[in-house]
N, C-alpha and C positions, 0 to 999 in steps of 0.2 A: 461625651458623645462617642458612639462606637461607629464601628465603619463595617462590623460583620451584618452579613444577612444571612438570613436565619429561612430554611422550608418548611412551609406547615400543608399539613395534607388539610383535605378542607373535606367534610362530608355533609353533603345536602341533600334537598330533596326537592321536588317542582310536583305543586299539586295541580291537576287537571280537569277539567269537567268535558267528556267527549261523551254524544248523543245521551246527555242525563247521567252517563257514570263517572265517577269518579275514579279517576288513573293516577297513583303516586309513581312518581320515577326516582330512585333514589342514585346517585352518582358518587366520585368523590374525583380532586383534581388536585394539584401540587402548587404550590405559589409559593412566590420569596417575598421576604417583606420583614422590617425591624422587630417589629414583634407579634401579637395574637392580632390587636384591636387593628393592627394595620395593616393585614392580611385581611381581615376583616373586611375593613370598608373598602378594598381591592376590589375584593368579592362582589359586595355590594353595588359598586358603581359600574362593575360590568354587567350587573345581573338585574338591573335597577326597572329596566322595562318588563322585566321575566315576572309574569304573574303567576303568584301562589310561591314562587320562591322560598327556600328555609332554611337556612345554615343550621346544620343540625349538630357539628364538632367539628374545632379544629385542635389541630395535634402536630405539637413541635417533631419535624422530621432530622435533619442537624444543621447543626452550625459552621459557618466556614468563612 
């Protein structure tokens, strides 16, 4: 077991439906977390109410 944690930039997206159209918001934000799948479900559980939601890449930022 390791004790580093590791930053992943995270890039997403939040699809939208306003008066009939469709609005993408694209973002991106930084988390720590042991590895990919566990930044991952970070993500996900903050974002879990957030409809249309999309992880669209994450990318190892470093190690320390």
């Amino acid at each position: 077991m390791k004790n580093w944690e590791t930053e992943y930039k995270v890039d997403f997206h939040i699809i939208a439906l306003t008066d009939g159209k469709k609005e993408i918001e694209y973002n991106s934000l930084i988390i720590e977390g042991t590895s990919p799948e566990n930044a991952e479900q970070r993500i996900n559980t903050q974002f879990a109410n957030v409809a249309g939601f999309r992880i669209d890449k994450i990318t190892k930022i470093w190690e320390y």
